[in-house]
N, C-alpha and C positions, 0 to 999 in steps of 0.2 A: 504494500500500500504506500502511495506516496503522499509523501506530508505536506500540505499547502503554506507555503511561505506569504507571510501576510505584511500589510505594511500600514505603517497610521497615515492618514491625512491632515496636514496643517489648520490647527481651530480658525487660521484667518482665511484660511481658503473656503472651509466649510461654513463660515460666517455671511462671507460673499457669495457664497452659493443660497446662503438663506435668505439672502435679502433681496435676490432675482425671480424667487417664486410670487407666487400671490395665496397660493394656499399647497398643503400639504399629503392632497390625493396621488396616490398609488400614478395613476396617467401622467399628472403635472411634474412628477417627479423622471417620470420613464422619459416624458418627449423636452424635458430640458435636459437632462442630464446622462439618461441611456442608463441607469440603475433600479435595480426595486427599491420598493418601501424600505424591504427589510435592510441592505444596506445602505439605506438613507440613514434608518433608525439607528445603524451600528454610527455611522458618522455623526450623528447629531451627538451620540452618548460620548466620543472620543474612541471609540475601538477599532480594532487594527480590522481593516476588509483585505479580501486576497489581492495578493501580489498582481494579477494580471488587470482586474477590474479596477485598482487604483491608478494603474499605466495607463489603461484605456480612459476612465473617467478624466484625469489628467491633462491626456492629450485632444483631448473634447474641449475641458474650459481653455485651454488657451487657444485652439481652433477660435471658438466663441468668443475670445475676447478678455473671458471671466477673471482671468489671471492671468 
């Protein structure tokens, strides 16, 4: 079994990502950002999300601008 290498995201990056939504539904989050709820939820609380989905998320906000 292979172990999933995780990584934190920066609280100010994840700050400015909260202040680009206008609400917090499951869709709103998918069509900005390309993530579930669920690791919405891990980033909002400070928790490490996997290694692949914080490269991709990443490379999205600054595609977008966000950062």
């Amino acid at each position: 079994m292979r172990v999933q290498k995780l990584t934190y995201v920066e609280p100010t990056v994840v700050a400015k990502m909260r202040s680009i939504i206008n609400c917090q539904k499951p869709e709103v989050i998918q069509s900005h950002f390309g993530i579930g709820l669920n690791t919405w939820v891990k980033l909002r609380e400070g928790k490490a999300i996997r290694h692949s989905v914080a490269v991709r998320l990443l490379q999205r906000l600054q595609r977008d601008e966000v950062i």
